[in-house]
N, C-alpha and C positions, 0 to 999 in steps of 0.2 A: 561629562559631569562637571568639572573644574573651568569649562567654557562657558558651560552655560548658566553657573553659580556666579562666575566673575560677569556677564554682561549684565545678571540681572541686578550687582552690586553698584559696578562704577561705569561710569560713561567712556565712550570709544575714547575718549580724547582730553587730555586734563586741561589743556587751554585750547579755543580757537584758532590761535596760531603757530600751531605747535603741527612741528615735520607732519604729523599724517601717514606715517609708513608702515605705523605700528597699534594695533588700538591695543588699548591698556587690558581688556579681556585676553587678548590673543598673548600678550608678555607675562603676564599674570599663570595664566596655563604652561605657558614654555617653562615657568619656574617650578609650578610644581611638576611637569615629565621631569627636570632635573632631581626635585629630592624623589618621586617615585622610582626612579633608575638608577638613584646611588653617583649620580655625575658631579663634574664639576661644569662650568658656564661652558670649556671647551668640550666637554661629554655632550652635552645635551645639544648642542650646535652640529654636533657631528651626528645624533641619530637624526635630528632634523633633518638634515640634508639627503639622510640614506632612507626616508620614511617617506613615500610620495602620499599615502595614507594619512597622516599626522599632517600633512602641509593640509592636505583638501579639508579635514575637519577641522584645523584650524582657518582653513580659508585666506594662506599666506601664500602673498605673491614672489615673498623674497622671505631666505633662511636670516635672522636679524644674529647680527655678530655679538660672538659672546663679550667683549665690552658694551653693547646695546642690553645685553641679558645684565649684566654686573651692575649698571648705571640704572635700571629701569628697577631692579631689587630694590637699590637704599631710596626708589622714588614709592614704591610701591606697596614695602611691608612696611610702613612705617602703621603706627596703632591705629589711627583714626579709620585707614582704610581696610587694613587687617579685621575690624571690628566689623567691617561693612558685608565683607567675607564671609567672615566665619558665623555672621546671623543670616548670610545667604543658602548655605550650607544647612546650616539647622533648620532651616525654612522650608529646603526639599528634604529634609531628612521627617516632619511634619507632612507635609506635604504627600510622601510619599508611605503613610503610617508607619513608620521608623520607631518614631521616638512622638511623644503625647506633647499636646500642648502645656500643661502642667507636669514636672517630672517628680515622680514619685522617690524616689529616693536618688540623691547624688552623693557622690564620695569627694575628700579635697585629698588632695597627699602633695608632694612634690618631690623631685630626685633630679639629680647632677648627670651632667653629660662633661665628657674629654675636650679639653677643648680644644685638639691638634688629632690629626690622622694618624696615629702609633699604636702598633700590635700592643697590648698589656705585656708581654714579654719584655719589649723594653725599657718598661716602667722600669725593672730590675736593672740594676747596675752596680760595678765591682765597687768594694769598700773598699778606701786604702787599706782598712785593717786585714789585711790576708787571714787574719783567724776568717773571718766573715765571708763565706764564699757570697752570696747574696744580700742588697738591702732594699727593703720597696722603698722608693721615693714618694712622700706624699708631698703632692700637691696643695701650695695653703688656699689658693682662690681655683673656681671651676663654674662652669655656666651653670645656673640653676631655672628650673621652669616648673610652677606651679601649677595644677589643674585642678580644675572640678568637673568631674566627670559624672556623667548617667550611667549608673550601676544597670540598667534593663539592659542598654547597645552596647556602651564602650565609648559612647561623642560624647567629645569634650564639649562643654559648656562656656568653658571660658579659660585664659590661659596667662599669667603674669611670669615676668620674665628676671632674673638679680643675680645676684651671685653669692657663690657659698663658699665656706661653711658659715649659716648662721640659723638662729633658731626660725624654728617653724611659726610657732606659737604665736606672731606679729604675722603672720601670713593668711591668718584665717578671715580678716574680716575686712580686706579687700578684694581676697578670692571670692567670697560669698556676695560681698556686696557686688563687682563685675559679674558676677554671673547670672545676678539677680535683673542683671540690665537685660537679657536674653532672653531668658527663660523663669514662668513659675517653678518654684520649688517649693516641694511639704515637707521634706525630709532633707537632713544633710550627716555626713558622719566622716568619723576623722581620728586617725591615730590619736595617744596620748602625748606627743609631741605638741597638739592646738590645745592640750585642755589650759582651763585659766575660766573664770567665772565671768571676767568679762566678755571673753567669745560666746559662751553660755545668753550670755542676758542683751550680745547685739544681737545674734540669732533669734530667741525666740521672743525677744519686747520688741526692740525694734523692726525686724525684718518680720515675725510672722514663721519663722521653720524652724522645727523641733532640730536640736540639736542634739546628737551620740555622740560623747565622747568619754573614752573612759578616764576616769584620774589616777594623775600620776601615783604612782608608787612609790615613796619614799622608802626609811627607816618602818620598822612591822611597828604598829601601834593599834590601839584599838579606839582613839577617837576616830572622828565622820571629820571628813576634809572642811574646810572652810567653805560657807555660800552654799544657798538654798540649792542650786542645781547640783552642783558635784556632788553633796551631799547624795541628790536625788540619783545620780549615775552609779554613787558605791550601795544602797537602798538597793535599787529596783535599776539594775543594768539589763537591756535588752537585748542581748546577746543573741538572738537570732535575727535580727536586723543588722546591728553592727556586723554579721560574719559578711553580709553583701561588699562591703566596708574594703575587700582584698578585690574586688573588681578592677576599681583604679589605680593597684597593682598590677592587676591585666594590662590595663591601657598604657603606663609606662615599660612593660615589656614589650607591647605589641610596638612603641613607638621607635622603641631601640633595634628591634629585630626587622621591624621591615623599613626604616630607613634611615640607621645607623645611630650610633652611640655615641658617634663623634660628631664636633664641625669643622667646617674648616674656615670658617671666619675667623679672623684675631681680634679683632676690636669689639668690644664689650657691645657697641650697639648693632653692628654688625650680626654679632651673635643673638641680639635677640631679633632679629630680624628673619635669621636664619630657625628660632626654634620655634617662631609662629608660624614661619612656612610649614613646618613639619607637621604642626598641630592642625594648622588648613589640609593640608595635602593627609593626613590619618584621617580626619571627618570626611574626606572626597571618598576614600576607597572605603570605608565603612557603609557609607551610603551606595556606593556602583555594585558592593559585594553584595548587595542585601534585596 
């Protein structure tokens, strides 16, 4: 599936005279057997090699060395082609009646990955102060990846990449506009973390999709929030639409549990390099399981 999303995306070869040893489909896929297997570049080079099955359906004549894997990543997941992917993907995921041409309701949310390989256990560590037998250490910056997901499958729609901690609320109307690049959308909904009357009114003046979002909660009053829509969200809140809303809470467990919580990239571009593989490599096995 991941072979045959990637030759239908990018061409064998990124320039004409370029080695030839390796087409960009066949490195593309060896990336994701790495996040589907939990490896690192020497992981996935070694089932390579032990997999005469995986050579023939890749159709490789030689195991490509993990610096050839490491080198072809920061050539490969870069956005442009990433984007080319993961519309390939949604394309058989249509294609193969998955997911509708137009998507009936999508969720935005976003959540924090580790950004080193370490048991949560050792997050803990001793105080000087001996009263203190334990103190968690927060972390102040952590990778962050944003999604919009289709509440009916679990495929991502579209997927931005920053870091955290910062607010959500600036996050909504470049998530919806990238995903609007992909995919029709009628419906979108979203934590009270996006609400704000201007996400309200690029959603549904500008773009055309109803927007759910509940408003925030201040201090208990009994005035109506400011701005026609929020108003309209405390009025007439749809509360049985918005509960679809914990789907793309799904999709960020489903993304942590089946192919980790952590990265092991260090460099911020690096890392988002590494969380659009992940988001590529979720929409592959969503579509092969279905």
């Amino acid at each position: 599936m991941a072979y045959n999303s990637a030759k239908l995306a990018l061409p064998d070869y990124s320039h004409p005279k370029s080695p030839h040893k390796f087409t960009q489909p066949q490195l593309v896929t060896c990336l994701v057997l790495k996040e589907f297997f939990k490896k690192d570049y020497r992981g996935v080079e070694a089932i390579l090699t032990d997999s005469s099955d995986l050579q023939k359906i890749l159709e490789l004549k030689e195991i490509p060395h993990y610096t050839t894997l490491q080198k072809s990543a920061a050539r490969l997941l870069r956005k442009d082609k990433m984007d080319k992917l993961i519309q390939s993907i949604l394309y058989a995921a249509r294609k193969s009646r998955i997911q509708k041409k137009v998507v009936d309701l999508a969720a935005v949310d976003s959540t924090g990955f580790e950004s080193r390989h370490i048991s949560s256990y050792f997050v803990k560590r001793r105080d000087r102060d001996k009263s203190k037998p334990y103190q968690t250490t927060t972390y102040t910056r952590f990778p962050k990846l944003g999604l919009v997901a289709d509440t009916a499958n679990h495929l991502i729609i579209s997927a931005q990449t920053g870091r955290g901690p910062k607010p959500d609320v600036a996050e909504f109307k470049p998530a919806l506009a990238e995903a609007l690049k992909f995919k029709g959308i009628k419906c979108i909904t979203a934590d009270a973390g996006y609400d704000s009357e201007s996400n309200h009114i690029f959603a549904r003046l500008l773009k055309k999709v109803r927007s759910i979002i509940p408003p925030k909660v201040g201090r208990p009053t009994d005035k109506l929030p400011s701005g026609k829509f929020r108003k309209l969200m405390t009025v007439n809140f749809p509360k049985e639409i918005y509960g679809q809303r914990w789907q793309v809470e799904t999709v960020n467990s489903m993304i942590k549990r089946n192919l980790n919580s952590f990265l092991r990239a260090k460099t911020f571009w690096s890392q988002s390099r590494e969380l659009m593989l992940k988001v590529f490599t979720h929409n592959i096995m969503i579509v092969w399981c279905s």
